[in-house]
N, C-alpha and C positions, 0 to 999 in steps of 0.2 A: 323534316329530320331535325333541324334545330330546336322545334317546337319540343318535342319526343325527348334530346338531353336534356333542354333546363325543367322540363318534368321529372326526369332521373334524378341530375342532381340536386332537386326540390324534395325528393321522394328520402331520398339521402339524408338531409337535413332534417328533415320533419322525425324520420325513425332512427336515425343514429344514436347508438349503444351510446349511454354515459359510461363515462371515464372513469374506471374504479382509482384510488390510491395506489395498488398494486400494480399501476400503468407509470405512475410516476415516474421520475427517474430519482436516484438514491442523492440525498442531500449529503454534504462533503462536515458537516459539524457536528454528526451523530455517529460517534466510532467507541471503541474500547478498545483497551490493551491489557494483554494480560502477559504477566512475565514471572515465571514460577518463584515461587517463594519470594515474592513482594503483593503488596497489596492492588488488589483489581480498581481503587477506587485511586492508582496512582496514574491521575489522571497529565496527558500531554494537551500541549496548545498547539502543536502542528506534529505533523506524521507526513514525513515526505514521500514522493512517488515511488508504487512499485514497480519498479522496471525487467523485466526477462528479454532479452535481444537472442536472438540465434546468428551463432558465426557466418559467415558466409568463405566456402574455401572453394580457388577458381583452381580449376584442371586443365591442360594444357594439351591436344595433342597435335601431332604432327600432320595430320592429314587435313586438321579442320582452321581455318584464320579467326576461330573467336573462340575466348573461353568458354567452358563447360562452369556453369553456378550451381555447388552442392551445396547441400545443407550442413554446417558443423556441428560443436558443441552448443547450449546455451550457456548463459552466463548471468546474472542477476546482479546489481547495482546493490550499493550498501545503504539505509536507508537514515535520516535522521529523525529523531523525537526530538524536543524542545518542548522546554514547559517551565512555568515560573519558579524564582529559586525560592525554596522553603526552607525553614529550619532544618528539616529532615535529611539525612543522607542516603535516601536510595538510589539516587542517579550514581553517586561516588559509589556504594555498595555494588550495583550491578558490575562497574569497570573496574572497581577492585579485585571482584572474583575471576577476571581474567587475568589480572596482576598475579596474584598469589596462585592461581591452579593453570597454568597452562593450557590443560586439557580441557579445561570448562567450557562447556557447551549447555545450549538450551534450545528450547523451544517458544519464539515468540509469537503470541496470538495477536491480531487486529482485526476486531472486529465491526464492521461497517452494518449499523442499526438504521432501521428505517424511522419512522415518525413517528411511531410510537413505543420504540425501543428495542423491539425486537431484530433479532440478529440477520440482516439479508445477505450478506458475502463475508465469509470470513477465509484471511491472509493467513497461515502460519508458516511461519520463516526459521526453518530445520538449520538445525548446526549453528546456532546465532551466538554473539560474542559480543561486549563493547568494544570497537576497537577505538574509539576516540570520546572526550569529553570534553566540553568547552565551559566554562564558566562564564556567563556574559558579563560584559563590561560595566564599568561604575563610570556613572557621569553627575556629579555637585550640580548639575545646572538642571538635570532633566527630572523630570514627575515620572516615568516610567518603570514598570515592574523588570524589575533582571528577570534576563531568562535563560535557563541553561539548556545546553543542548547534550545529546551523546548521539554516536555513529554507531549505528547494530550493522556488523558484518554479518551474511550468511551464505549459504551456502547452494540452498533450493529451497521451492516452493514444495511444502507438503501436504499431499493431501487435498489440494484445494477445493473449495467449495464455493465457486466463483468461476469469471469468464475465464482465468487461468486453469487450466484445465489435466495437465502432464506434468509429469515430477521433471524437473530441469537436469 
């Protein structure tokens, strides 16, 4: 009987499928943003996690000694981009248009590329807004590129085409 598995798992070995690219798991430094009426080549140095949580709401009855755990709303965390400061003002532009229009909304794309560019999951984050902008800090003593940040509020996940699956 022993004899009989290490022949198995020999047999195993000797004709095991190679491993296409497509088996990979997605590399975290190949991504795109696209943010309408700015340029797609307005490239960030980090894109924070996307988060969806579902509430949890406990029910109480009289006859039973433990709660009852239902499902709630979800919810989705706000997310940050950061990328080095450049001459250019589009980071100020985006947060500006929430300044001046209230109402301004948008649709933000992130799109997670594989290894050779092409698009394997992509995020877009319905109802999106800046709601925060950070200028980073100046330091005389450091070699270091400033890098600014901004906070996209949103609202839901749309559409997704990714392990995210249902509008929030």
């Amino acid at each position: 009987m022993i004899k009989l598995l290490m022949l198995l798992g020999l047999l195993r070995r000797v004709y095991a499928m190679p491993r296409t690219v497509d088996d990979d798991p997605l590399q975290k430094f190949m991504y795109r943003v696209s943010i309408p009426g700015y340029p797609t080549g307005l490239g960030f140095t980090t894109v924070g996690d996307f988060e969806r949580e579902m509430a949890v709401v406990e029910y109480a009855e009289g006859m039973f000694e433990y709660f009852h755990k239902l499902s709630g709303r979800q919810k989705v965390t706000d997310i940050i981009f950061a990328r080095g400061a450049f001459r250019d003002s589009h980071m100020y532009d985006i947060y500006a248009a929430t300044l001046t229009d209230p109402k301004h909304r948008t649709t933000v794309t992130v799109e997670i590329l594989d290894r050779y560019g092409r698009p394997a999951r992509e995020y877009s984050l319905a109802e999106a807004w800046a709601s925060k902008l950070v200028v980073g800090g100046l330091d005389a003593a450091s070699d270091e590129v400033i890098v600014d940040s901004m906070t996209i509020t949103f609202e839901y996940f749309l559409g997704d085409k990714s392990a995210l699956q249902t509008r929030g």
